[in-house]
N, C-alpha and C positions, 0 to 999 in steps of 0.2 A: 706310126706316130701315135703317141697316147693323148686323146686330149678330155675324155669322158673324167666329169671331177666328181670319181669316187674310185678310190685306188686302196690298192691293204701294203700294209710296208712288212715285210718277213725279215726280222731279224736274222740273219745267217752267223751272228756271232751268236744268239743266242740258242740258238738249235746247235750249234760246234760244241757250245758249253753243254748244253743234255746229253748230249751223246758221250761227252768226257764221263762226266757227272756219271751217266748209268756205268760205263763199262769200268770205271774204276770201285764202281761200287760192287760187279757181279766178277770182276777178277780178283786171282788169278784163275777161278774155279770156271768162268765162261765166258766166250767170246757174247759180240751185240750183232745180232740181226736187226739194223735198223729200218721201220717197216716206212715203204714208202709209197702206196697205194693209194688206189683214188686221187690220183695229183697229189699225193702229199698230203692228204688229209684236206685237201684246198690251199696248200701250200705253195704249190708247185713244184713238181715232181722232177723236173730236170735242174734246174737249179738247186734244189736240196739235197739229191741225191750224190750231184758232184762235191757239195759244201761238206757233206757228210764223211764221203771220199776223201775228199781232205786232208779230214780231221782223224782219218785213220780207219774209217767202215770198210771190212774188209767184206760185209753179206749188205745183203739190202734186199727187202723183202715186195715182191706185189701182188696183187691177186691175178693177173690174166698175162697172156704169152704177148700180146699186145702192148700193155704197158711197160714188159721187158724188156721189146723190143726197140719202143722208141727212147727207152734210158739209154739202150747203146747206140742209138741215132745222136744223143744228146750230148754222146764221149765216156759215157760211165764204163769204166773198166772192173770194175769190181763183178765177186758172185752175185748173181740173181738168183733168188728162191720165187719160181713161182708157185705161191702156197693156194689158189685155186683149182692147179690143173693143167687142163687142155683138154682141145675136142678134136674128134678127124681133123685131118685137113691142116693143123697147125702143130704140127708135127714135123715139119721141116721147120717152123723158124724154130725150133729148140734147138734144133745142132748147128743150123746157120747164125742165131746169134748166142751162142755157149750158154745158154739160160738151163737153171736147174730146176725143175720140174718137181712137186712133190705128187705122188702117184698114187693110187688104193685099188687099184682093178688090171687084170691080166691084160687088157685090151691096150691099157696104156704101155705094156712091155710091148706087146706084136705090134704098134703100132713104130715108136722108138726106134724099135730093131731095122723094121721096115726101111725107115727114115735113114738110119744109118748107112745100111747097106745101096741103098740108092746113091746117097751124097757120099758115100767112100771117105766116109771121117777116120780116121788113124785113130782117134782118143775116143774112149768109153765115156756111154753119158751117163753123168752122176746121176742119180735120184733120190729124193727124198721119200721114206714110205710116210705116209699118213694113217694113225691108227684111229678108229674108233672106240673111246674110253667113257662115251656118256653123253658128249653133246649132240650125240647121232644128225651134223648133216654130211661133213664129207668123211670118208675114210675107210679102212677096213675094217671091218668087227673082226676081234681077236679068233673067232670060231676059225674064220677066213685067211687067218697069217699065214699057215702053212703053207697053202696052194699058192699066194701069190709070191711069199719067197721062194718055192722052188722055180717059179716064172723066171724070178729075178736072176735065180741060183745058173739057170739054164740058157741065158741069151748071152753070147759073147760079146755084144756091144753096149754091154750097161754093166754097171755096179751099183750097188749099193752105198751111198756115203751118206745117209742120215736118217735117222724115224724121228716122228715126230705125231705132236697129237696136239689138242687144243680145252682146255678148260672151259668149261659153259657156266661157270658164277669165280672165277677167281676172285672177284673182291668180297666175297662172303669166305671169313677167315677161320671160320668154325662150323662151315655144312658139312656135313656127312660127305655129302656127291666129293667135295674136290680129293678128300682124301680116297676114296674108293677111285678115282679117276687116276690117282697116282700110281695105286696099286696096280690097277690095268696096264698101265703103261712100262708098268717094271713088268710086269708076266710078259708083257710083249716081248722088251729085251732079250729077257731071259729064254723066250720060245725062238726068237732067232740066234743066240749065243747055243742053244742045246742044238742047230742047224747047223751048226760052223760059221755063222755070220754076226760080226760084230759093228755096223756102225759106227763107223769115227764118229760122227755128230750127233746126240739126244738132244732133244728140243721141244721145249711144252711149254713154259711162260710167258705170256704177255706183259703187257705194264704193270697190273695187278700184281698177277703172282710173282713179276719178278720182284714185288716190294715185299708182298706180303708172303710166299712162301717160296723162302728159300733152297726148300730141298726139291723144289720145281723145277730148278735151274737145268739139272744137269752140266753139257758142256757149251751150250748156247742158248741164250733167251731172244726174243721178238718181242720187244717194244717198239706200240703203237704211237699214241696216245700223247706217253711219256715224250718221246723226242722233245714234241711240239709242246713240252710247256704244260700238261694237265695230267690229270691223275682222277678213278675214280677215289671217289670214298672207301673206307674199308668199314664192312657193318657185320655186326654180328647176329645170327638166328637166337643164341641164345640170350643176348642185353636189348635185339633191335634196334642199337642207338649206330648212326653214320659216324666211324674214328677215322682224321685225318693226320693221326697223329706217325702214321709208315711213309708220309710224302717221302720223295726225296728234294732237294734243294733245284728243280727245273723252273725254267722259266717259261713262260709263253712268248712262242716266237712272232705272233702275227698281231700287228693293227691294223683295223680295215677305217679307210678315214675317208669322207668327204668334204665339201662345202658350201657353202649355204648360197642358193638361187637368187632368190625371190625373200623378203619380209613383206606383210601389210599389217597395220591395223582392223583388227576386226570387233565390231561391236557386239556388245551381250545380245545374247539371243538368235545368233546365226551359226549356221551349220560350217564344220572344217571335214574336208575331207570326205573321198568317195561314200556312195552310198549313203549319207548325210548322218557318217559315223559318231561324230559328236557336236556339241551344242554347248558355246561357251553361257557361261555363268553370268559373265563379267567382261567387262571391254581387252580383251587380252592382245599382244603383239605375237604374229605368228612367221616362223622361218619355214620357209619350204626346200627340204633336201631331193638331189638326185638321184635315190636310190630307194629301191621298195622290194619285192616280192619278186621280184624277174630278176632282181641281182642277190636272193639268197636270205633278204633280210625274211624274216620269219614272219608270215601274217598274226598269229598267235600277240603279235609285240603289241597290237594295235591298241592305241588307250590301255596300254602297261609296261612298255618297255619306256627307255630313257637314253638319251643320247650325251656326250659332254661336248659344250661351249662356252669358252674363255675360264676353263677351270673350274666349270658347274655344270650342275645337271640339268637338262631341260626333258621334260614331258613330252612322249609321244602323243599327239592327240587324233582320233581319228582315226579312220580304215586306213592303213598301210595298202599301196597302187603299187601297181605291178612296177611302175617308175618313181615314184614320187612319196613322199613320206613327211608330213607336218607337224612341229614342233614346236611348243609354247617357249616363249622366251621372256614372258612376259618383266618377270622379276630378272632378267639381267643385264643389265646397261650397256647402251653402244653397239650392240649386235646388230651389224651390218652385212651385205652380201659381200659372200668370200670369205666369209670368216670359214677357218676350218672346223669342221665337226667328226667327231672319235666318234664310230659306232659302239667298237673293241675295242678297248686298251684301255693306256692309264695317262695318267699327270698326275705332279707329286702333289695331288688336294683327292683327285677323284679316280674311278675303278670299276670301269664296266669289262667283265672276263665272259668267254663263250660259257660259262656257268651259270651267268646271270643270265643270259638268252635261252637256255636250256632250261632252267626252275621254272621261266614265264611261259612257254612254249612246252612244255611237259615231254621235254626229249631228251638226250645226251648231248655234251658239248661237241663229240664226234657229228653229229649229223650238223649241228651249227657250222663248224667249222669247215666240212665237206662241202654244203650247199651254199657257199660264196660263189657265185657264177664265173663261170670263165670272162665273164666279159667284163667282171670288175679287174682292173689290169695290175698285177701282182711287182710292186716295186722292190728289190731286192737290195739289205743294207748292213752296213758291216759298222 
């Protein structure tokens, strides 16, 4: 039973709608891996993935053999890409739960095969190569393709169904790196096509490039980001200025919402808030919310973020507590306890986006969105 009053409500139609949205935008030229890692991005990971399913996701992306696994705990019948890996040891839930693995090292063959032949699977397990093209943390360096496609070429219980690689600045739309990273990536094909080996599946775009470079695509893209409603910017090296003019038409699927405790009266000259973070001016009326820094809200917010109540904005005042977070309300009337308060989202007056919590906190709206605690409880709405 949920009874903690700070909840995020996940649109599920509007996440249905991103995922339309991308794949009619990258077809007929590519399917959509849609990525669904780290919970969702703070999403929730089993309810999106199957929402996603749905709506027609035929891939779904995470980063560890874990999170795979509990998607087909959760019913998800579709491909798994797990685009992190795997370590010893977890090499049986790969063929136990049909999860597809992207690989860069020979160990990861011996290890597979091993797996195989133990659990006496009938079907070859796909894998995904991962190359290294520039953002050197996971993958092969092209020096390296050779030896591990003959691995691949040589073990009767694996195939090959995909290469794949990853950009390290796609929303810079004019670096140098992204187009030499391209390049990489086509010598790779081409060094397994001169092997006899051809990959049904290429795959290297994110949300980024799949807006901003289209010959990224190949025949499958992995957007992140995008699903859920956000995008970065697109900037150039050679103008410096931030262009959002490649969006595509997503929406943001999450509001995280609570409401209001506690108000008092507090006279000029007294301290609100831990560590005697601020000191009103003026006799000001103050709301105190449920939620702080243990459920995700960003310390950074503190005396600068802003929250909405009754259709307006009120002022964080004050250190943000691991539980607790204080709010001028002075200028807005009637603000009583229970009223509801938007951390995230909108009303048709006002517009707090995990963007605005990322500019104040000097991070990405992905880490905003990520670090909503599990224990804020994820209400899901159609």
């Amino acid at each position: 039973m949920h009874t903690h009053p700070s909840w995020v409500e996940v649109s599920l139609t509007a996440l249905q709608h991103n995922f339309r949205t991308i794949l009619s935008y990258v077809q007929p030229e590519a399917d959509v891996c849609a990525v669904v890692k780290s919970d969702a991005y703070g999403h929730g990971a089993g309810a999106c993935a199957l929402a996603l399913q749905k709506e027609g996701a035929r891939w779904l992306g995470v980063s560890t053999v874990e999170e795979g696994a509990a998607l087909r705990g959760d019913g998800v019948t579709a491909r798994i890409l797990v685009m992190g890996g795997f370590s010893r040891g977890e090499e049986d839930d790969i063929v136990q739960y049909q999860l597809t693995p992207a690989i860069w090292d020979w160990n990861h063959v011996e290890l597979l095969e091993n797996a195989a032949e133990k659990l006496a699977t009938r079907e070859r397990i796909a894998v995904h190569l991962n190359v290294n093209t520039g953002m050197n943390q996971l993958g092969v360096d092209i020096a390296g393709l050779p030896a591990i496609l003959e691995a691949i070429q040589s073990a009767p219980h694996i195939f090959l169904e995909g290469m794949c690689s990853h950009f390290a600045a796609p929303e810079v739309v004019d670096g140098p790196q992204g187009e030499l990273q391209l390049q990489g990536f086509g010598e790779a094909l081409a060094k397994a096509e001169e092997m006899g080996i051809k990959a049904p599946l290429r795959h290297m775009a994110n949300s980024s490039a799949l807006a901003g470079r289209p010959q990224s695509w190949f025949n499958m893209v992995r957007p992140g980001l995008a699903i859920y409603g956000y995008f970065l910017p697109f900037s150039s090296i050679v103008t410096g200025h931030a262009d959002w003019s490649l969006d595509l038409p997503v929406k943001p699927a999450l509001t995280w919402k609570t409401r209001i405790i506690q108000t008092r009266e507090v006279a000029a000259g007294n301290s609100v808030g831990s560590s005697s973070g601020y000191v009103t001016e003026f006799p000001a009326k103050v709301a105190v919310l449920p939620v702080g820094y243990g459920d995700g809200l960003n310390h950074q917010l503190s005396s600068h973020g802003r929250v909405i109540i009754q259709n307006d904005y009120a002022a964080i005042i004050g250190n943000i507590g691991m539980d607790l977070t204080t709010v001028d309300v002075t200028g807005i009337p009637g603000v009583e306890v229970g009223d509801e308060v938007i951390i995230i989202g909108e009303t048709d007056k006002r517009k707090i986006s995990a963007w605005e919590h990322a500019g104040i906190a000097g991070t990405i709206p992905h880490e905003v969105l990520c670090n909503i605690s599990s224990r804020v409880f994820r209400k899901y709405v159609e």
